[in-house]
N, C-alpha and C positions, 0 to 999 in steps of 0.2 A: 504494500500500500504506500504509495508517494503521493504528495502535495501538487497536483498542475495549477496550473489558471483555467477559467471560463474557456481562453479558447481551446483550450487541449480534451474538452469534454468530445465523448465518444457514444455514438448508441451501440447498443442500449446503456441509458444510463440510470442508474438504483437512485431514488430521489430520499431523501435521509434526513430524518429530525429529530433532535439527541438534544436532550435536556439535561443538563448539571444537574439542578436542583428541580426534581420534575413535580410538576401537575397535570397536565395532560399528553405529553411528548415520549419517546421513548427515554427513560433513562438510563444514563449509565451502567447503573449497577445490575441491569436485567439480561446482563449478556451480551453475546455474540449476536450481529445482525446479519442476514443473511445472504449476500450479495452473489451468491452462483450463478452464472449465466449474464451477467452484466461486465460490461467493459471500464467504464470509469461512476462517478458517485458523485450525485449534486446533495451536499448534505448543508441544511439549517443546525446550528448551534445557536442554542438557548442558556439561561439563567433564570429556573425558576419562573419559565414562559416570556420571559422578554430575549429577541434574538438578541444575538453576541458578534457573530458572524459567519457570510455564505461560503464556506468554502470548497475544493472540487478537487477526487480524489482518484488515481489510477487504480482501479480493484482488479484488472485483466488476470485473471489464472485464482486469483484468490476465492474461498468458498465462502470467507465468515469476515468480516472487519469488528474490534472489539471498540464500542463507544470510549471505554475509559482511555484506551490506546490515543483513538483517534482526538481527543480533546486535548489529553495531552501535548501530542506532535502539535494542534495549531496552536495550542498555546503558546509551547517551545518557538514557534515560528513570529509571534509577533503579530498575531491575524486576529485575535480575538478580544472584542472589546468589552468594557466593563460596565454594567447598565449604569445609567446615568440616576440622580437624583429623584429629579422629575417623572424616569420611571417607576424606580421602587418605591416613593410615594404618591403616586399617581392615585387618584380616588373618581369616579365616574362625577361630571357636571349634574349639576340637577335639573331637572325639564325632561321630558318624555321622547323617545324616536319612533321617526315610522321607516322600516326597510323598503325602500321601493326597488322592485325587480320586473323589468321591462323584454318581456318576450315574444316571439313569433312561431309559435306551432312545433316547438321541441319538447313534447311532454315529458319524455325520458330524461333530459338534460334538466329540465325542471323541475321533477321529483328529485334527483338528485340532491340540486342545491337547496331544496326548501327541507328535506331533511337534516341538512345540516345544523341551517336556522331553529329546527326543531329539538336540536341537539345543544343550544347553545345554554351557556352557566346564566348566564343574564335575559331573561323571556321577557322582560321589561319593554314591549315595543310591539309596535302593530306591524304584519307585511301586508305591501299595497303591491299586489299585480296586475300588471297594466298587459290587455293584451293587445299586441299590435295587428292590425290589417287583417283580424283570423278567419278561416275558411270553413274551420269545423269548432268542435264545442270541448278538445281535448286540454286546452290550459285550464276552462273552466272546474273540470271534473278533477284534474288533480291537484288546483287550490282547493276543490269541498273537500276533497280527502286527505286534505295536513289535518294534521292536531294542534295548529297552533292557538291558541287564545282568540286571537286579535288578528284578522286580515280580512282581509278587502277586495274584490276582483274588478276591474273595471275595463271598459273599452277601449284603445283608441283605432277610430276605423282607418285613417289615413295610414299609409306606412313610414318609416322613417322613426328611429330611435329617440330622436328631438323632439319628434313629436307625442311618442311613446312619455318620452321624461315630462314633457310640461304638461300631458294629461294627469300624471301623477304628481305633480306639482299642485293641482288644482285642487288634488283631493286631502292633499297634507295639514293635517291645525295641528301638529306637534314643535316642538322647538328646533328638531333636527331632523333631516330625513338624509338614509344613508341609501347609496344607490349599489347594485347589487346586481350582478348577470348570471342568466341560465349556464353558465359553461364553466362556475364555478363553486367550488364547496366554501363555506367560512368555517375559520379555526373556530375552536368552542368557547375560545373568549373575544370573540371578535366584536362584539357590539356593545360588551362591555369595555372592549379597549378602547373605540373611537367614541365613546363617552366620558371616561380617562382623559383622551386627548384636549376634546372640550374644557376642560378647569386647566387646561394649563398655560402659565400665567401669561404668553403671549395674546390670551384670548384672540383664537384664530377662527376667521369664519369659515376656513373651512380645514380637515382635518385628511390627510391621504395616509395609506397605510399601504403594505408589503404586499403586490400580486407573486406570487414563486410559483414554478410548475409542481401540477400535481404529478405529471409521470414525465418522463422523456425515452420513452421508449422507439421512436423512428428519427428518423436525422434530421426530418423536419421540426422538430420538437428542439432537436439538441439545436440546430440553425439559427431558429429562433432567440434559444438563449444568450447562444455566443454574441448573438446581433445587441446583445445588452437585455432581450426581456421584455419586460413590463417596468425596471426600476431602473434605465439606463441613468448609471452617475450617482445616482442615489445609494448610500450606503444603509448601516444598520444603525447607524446614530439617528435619533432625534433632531431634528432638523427648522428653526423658521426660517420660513419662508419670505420676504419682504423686499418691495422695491427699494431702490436706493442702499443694498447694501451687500456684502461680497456674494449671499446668499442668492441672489438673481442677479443675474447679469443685467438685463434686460426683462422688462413683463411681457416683451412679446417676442423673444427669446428664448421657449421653453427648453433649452438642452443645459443642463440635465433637467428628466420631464419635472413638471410639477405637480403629478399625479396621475395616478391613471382612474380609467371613466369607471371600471367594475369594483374600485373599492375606494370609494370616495366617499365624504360626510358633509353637509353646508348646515349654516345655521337659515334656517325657512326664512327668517325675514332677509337676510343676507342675499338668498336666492333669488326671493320674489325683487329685491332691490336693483340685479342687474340685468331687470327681465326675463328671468328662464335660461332657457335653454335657444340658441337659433337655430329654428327648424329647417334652414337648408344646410344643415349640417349633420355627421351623424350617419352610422349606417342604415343600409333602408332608404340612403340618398344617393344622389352622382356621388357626392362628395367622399363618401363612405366614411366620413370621422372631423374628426376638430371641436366637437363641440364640447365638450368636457375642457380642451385645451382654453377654448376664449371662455368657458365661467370662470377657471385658475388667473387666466390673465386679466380678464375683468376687475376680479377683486383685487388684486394686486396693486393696480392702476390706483383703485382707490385709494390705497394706502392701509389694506388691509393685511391681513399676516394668514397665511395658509400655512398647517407644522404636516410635513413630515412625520409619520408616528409609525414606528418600526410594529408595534407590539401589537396594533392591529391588519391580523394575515388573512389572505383568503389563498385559495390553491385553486390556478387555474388549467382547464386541460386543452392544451395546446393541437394546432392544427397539425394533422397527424401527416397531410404528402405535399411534395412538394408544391404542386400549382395552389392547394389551399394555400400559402405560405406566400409563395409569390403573391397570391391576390390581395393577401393579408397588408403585405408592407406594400404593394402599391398603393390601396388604401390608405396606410398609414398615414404616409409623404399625401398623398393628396389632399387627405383632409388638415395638413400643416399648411399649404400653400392656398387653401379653399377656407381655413383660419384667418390670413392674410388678407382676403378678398375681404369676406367678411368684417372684417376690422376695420379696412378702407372703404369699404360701404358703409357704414355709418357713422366716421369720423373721418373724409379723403383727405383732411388733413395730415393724416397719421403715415400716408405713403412715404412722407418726407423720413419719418424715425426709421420704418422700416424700411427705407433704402441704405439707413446707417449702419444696419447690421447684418446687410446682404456678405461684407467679407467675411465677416465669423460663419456663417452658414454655407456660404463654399468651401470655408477650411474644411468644416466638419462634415463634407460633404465627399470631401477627398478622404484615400487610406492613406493617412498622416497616421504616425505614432502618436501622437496629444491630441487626436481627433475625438472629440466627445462620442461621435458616433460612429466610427469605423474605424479607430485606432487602435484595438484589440483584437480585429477579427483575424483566424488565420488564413494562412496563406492560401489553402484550397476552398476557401468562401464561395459559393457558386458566384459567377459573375453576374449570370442571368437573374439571381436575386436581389443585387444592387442594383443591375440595370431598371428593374421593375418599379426598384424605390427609386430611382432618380425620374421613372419617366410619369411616377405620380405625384410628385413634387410640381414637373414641370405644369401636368396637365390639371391639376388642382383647382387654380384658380377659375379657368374656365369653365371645370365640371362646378362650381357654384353660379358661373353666372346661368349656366343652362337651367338649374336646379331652381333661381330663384324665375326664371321666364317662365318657367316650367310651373312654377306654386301661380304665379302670377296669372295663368290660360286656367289653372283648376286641374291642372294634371301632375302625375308623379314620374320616380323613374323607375 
């Protein structure tokens, strides 16, 4: 067993979460974990359920990896940090959450994730699912059939994720509402963590927490990771977030991201404050994304604080072949550059800013070693998947202005 980096990860890879001081995690002391038939190991380290750090481990030929072994070496290594303060005292904000989970006709993906919800330490919270554009009656039937307390089923007919979030938006009178996708599980303290987040003293309106994969079993999976993930830049520290200071470059600069859209929390008035969600953004649109990106940047703008909070995790299950993947980070990039449109559509002044940080975004746009986003990746990266991401960067903006002609006639895409 040896220490690589992110890019030396190999499918199949055994995904691993090893708790020092456990409560819900594997820990330590329970033995041997069982890595046979897997090539390398994307493992989470914890403290007592707050991560420590992600590290990535060659397992090839080996049958068992022993946790206490493996904490030791990353410690010995320098890799593992130590929970902050504000973690181990962390205590849930006061005010009520509603989970909203925005879907399209994946029952099976959907029972999944709402069982996890059903699983969590903190039940304190309503789920509101919003179904998008549906054809049959299957989201409905496996929201009557959770056991949760407290949830909600509601409509929206139009397609489009943005539009999915601000029907859900509509139906929220809670303090917080935390947004939440079919394609992933939440850890079991997860809604008590981005409740935690909320008291802490930066008072952040909005709270972003850890997506990590739940498997990486095809090379599409592993791809993805090496590409930085879900948490590109973002480490296992707590982190505010805030304009004007080393922590953002830029508010309409998101690299490193400033959250991602499947595990994110806003305080509702906060939300309703920068309008929602824009509905030609988002997938379910040309655009297939950004919207999550301009409510992070929104509030920023204002001079609001968004944290970074490690301790709230969800596990998401990545697109298993390659063209899924390809289609994925086309989208990505797209909906980064259909951000931009956006941005300049209802403030064209702002073309001027965004033309100031058009350099930093070609740096990182090139495979530079200190490339925020391609600086890591190894040498046999497929090409054809950068190409895909550069050619939805370019075409982004446009696929919004179609999107917004397109709402504007009364039609979709």
């Amino acid at each position: 067993m040896d220490r690589i980096t992110r890019a030396g990860l190999l499918a199949p890879a055994a995904v691993l979460d090893v708790d020092v001081e456990c409560r819900t995690s594997a820990p330590v002391d329970e033995g041997p974990i069982d890595v046979s038939g897997y090539r390398t190991a994307y493992c989470l380290l914890r403290s007592d359920g707050i991560p420590t750090a992600m590290t990535f481990w060659d397992v090839d030929g080996d049958d068992s990896v022993d946790p206490a072994e493996l904490v030791r070496r990353a410690e010995a290594d320098g890799v593992v940090e130590a929970p902050t303060a504000d973690e181990r005292n962390a205590v849930p904000a006061p005010g009520d959450m509603t989970v909203a989970l925005c879907t399209r006709e994946r029952p099976d993906d959907l029972r999944r994730a709402i069982a996890s919800l059903e699983a969590q330490s903190d039940p304190a919270f309503t789920l509101l699912v919003v179904d998008n554009a549906p054809t049959t009656g299957a989201t409905e039937e496996v929201v009557a059939d959770s056991s949760l307390a407290h949830k909600v089923y509601v409509v929206e007919p139009r397609p489009g994720l943005s539009r999915a979030r601000n029907r859900a938006l509509a139906h929220v009178s809670t303090d917080y509402v935390a947004w939440f996708d079919d394609d992933e599980t939440a850890d079991r303290d997860w809604v008590r963590c981005l409740k935690e987040g909320f008291s802490h003293r930066s008072r952040p309106a909005a709270v972003s927490g850890l997506m990590l994969p739940a498997e990486l079993e095809s090379e599409a999976q592993i791809r993805f990771e090496q590409y930085g993930g879900f948490n590109k830049g973002r480490g296992v520290a707590p982190e505010v977030l805030r304009a004007r200071t080393p922590s953002v470059r830029n508010p309409l600069y998101p690299l490193p991201g400033f959250g991602a859209g499947g595990n994110m929390a806003f305080r509702t008035e906060a939300l309703h404050r920068i309008g929602g969600f824009d509905q030609y953004l988002g997938a379910g649109t040309r655009t297939h994304g950004g919207e999550e990106t301009l409510a992070f940047s929104s509030l920023l703008r204002m001079g609001e604080a968004v944290l970074h909070w490690p301790p709230a995790i969800t596990w998401h299950y990545h697109r298993r072949d390659m063209p899924a993947l390809e289609r994925q980070l086309f989208g990505y990039s797209a909906g980064l550059s259909a951000f931009y449109a956006s941005v300049v559509r209802s403030r064209p002044l702002d073309a001027f800013q965004i033309l100031k940080i058009v350099p930093h975004g070609l740096h990182d746009a090139l495979p530079q070693e200190d490339s925020l986003r391609s600086g890591h990746l190894p040498d046999d990266f497929p090409k054809h998947i950068l190409q895909a991401a550069r050619r939805g960067f370019i075409k982004g903006a446009f696929l919004y202005l179609g999107e917004v002609r397109a709402g504007r006639r009364g039609t979709s895409a």
